[in-house]
N, C-alpha and C positions, 0 to 999 in steps of 0.2 A: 706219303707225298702225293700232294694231288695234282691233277694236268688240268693245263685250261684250255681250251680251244674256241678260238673266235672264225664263224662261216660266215661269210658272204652278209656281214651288219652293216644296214644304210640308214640312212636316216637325212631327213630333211629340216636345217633349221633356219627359216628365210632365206636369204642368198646362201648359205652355206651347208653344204650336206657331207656325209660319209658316203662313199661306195665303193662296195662289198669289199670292206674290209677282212682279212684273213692275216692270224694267224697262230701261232701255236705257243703256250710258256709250258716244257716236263715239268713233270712234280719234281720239286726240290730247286729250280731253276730261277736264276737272276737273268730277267729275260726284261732289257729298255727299249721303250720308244723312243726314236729319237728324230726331232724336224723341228722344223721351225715354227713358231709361234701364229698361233691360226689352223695350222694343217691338221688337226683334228683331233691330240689326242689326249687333253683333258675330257672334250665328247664323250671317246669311248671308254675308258675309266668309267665313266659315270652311267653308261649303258652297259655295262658288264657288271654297275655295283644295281642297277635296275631305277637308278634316279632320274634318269631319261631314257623314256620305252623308244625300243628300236624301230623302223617300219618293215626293215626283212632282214633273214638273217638269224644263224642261231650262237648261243652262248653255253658253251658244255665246259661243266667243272665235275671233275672226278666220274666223266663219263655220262653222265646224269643234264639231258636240256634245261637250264633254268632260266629260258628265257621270256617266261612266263611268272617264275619266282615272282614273290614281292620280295622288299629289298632286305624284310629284315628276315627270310628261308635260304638267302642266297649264300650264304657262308663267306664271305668275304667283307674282307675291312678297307677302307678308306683311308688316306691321309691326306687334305688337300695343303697347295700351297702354303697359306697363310693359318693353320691349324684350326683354325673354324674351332674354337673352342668355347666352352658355355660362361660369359662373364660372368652371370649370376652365382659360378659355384665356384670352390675353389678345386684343387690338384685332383684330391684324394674325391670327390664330387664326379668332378671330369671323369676319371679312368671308373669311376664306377657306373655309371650310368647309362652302359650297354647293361651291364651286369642286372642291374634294378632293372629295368623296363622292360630286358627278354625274358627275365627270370624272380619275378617278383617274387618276394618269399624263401629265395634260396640259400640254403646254408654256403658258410664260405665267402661269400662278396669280401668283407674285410680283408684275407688271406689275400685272396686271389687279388686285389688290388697291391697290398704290399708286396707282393712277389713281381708284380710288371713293374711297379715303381722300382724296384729293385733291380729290374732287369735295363732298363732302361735308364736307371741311372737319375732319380726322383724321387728316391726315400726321403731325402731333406725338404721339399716341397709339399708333403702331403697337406698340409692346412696354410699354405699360401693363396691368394686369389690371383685369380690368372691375369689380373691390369697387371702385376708388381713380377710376372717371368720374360725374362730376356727371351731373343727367337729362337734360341737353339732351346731352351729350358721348356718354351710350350710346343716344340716340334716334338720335343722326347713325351711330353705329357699325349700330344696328340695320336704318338705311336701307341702308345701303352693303351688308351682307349680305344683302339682299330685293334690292336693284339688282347683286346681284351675278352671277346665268345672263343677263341683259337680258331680266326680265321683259316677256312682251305687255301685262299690266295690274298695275297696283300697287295693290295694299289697303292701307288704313291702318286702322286700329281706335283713334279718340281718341288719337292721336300727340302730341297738344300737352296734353294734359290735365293732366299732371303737372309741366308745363315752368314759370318764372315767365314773367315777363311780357315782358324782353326778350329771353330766352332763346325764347321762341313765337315771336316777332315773328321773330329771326332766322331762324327753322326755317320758318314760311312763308314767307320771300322764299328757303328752298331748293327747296320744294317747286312752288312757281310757278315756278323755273329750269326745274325738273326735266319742268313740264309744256309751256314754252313750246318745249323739245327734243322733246314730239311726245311725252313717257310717257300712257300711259292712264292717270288714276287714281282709283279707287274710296275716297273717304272717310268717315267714318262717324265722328257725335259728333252732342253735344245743344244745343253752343254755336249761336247763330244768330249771332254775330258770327264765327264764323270760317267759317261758311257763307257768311254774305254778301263775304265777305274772300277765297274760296280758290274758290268752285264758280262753274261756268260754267251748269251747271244742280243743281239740288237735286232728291228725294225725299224727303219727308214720310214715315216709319214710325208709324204706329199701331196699339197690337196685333197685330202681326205681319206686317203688310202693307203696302203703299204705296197711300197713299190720294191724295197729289198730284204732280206734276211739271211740274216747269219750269225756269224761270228765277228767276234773285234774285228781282229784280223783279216778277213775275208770284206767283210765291208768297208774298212777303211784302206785295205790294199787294192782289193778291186771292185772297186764300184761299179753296179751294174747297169747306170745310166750316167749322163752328163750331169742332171742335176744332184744325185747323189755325191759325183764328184767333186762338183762346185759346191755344196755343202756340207759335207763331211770335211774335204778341205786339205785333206792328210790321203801321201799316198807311202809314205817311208815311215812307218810306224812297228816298231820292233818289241818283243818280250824278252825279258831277262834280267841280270841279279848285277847290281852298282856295287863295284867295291871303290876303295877311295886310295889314293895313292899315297899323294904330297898335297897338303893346303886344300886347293877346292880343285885341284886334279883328279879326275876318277875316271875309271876301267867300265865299263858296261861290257858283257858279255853275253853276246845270242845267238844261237843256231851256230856256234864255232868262230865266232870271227869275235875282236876284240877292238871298240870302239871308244878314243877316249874324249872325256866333256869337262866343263868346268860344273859343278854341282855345290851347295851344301847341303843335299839332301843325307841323311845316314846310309850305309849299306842296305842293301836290303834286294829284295824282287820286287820290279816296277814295266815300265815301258820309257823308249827314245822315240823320239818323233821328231824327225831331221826334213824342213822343208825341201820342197824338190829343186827353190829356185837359189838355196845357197851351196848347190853340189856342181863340184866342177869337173866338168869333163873332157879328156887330151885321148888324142892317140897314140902318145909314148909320154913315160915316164920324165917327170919335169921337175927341178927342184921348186917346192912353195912352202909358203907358210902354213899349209893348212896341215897339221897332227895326223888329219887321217886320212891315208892313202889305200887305196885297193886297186888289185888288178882283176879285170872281169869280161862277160864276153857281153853285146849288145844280143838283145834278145828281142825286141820289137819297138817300133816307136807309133807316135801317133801324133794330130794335131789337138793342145791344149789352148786355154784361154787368151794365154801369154807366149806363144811359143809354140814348139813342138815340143814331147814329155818325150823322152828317150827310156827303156826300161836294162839297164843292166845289172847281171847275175852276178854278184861279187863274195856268195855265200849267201845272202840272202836276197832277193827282188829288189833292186834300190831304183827310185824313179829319180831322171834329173832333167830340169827344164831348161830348156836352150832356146836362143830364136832361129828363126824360119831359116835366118842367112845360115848361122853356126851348123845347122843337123845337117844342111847340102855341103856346106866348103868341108865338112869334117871326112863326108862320107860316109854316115855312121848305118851302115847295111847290117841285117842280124846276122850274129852269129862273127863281127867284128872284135878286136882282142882292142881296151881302152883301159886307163886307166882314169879312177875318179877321184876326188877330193873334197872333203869341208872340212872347218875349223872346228875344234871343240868348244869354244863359245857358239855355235851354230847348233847346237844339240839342247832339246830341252827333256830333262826327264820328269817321270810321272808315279810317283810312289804307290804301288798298290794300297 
């Protein structure tokens, strides 16, 4: 399993540049970019696969600077957006033609082509032309040609973007196969559900840099700037395993505490992400409609966009937004005893 490590890479492209981007994907790791559209990180995607030279700044895979590399010593595979695939050929054409070009003359192309279509889920396509494949059908084509020399690290550039929705779904439980066999992979998109859904750590892009790092959980609970905050979006975002009760009533459990939702997702291990401004919070005990009540202690507040964010300890961090009048009339000082509340239709879960 190989590591990647990105120093201090800038680059200037008319008004728009990188600086000194940093950061790091272990070998074996599902490691997303994740910002907003412009902030840089289809860029570096493609100055890591060597298709735009960098102007400072180095790019280490498996220890080794390849920042120098040409594109095709660099060991790494591409997938862009729109799968960039070759009309002229068809399926079986497509995933071979790393094969032919790096290695003219080599036994096996054949094999090795049915085994990625295979892997990826394209053995019925091999002699179709790529006008006549749906997006999910030339996305898996366009994988299997990037997994075709056995990439060190695999880029992806917004892979699901264009996909519907159970067509994504499918395409991430490939891509988690793909990672749980030990691929490096480098992702990069604006969605934060599929960041939370795909990466094992995240990068935060903004304007051209990486302003955070971490984990799910760690970025989307504490955000280490304002505007991390305001784009990420989510500060009550949980792990754990959906079980279902009655009808579309279901149990989520995490970190010890038992939170119920209305879902038709199946059982299973996923994430809740409970906004902050449909949480309510008392300083005694009150009858409500809302299913789930906890009791907890205030641990710190602060001033948000809408409000002041109250942060209270209920078993796990829960944030709740209040306005400016509500945080003074309540009194809410840390280390105060409160109880909170939201409804199980206020809960949205997220299936691994």
């Amino acid at each position: 399993m190989t590591k990647l490590k990105v120093r201090d890479v800038s680059v200037r492209l008319g008004r728009f540049g990188l600086n000194r981007v940093n950061f790091t994907a272990a070998g074996g790791e599902y490691f997303v970019l994740l910002g907003m559209s412009g902030a840089g990180k289809s860029v570096i995607l493609q100055i890591i696969a060597g298709i735009i030279p960098a102007s400072g700044g180095q790019i280490f895979l498996g220890g080794k600077d390849i920042s120098a590399e040409k594109v095709q010593n660099r060991k790494v595979g591409l997938v862009f957006q729109d799968s960039a695939l070759f009309p002229h050929m068809n399926v079986f054409s497509n995933i071979a033609y790393p094969l032919r070009s790096m290695r003219p003359g080599a036994r096996g192309t054949d094999s090795r082509v049915r085994e990625l279509a295979q892997m990826t889920g394209v053995s019925h396509l091999l002699d179709r032309a790529t006008s006549n494949l749906s997006g999910g059908e030339a996305q898996r084509v366009a994988l299997a040609r990037a997994l075709a020399l056995e990439p060190e690290c695999l880029l992806l550039d917004e892979p699901l973007s264009a996909l519907d929705v159970q067509t994504r779904s499918e395409f991430r439980r490939l891509l988690r196969e793909l990672n749980r066999q030990g691929q490096t992979i480098v992702h990069v998109t604006h969605d934060y559900e599929e960041a939370a859904l795909l990466a094992g750590r995240i990068g935060v892009m903004e304007n051209g840099t990486v302003v955070q790092e971490g984990s799910p959980a760690e970025v989307f609970q504490q955000p280490g700037s304002e505007f991390v905050a305001r784009f990420v979006g989510i500060r009550n975002f949980f792990s754990g395993t959906l079980t279902r009760e009655r009808g579309p009533m279901c149990r989520f459990r995490t970190a010890g505490i038992d939170i119920a939702l209305l879902s038709d997702e199946p059982p299973g291990e996923g994430f809740v992400v409970i906004r902050a401004e449909d949480v309510t919070i008392m300083r005694n005990s009150m009858p409500s409609s809302a299913i789930n009540n906890f009791r907890g202690a205030v641990t710190g507040s602060g001033p948000a966009r809408m409000g002041t964010e109250i942060m209270v300890d209920i078993g796990v961090p829960l944030a709740v937004l209040v306005s400016d009048d509500s945080a003074g009339s309540l009194g809410l000082a840390e280390g105060t005893t409160v109880w909170v509340s939201f409804k199980a239709s206020a809960i949205k879960f997220i299936r691994k």
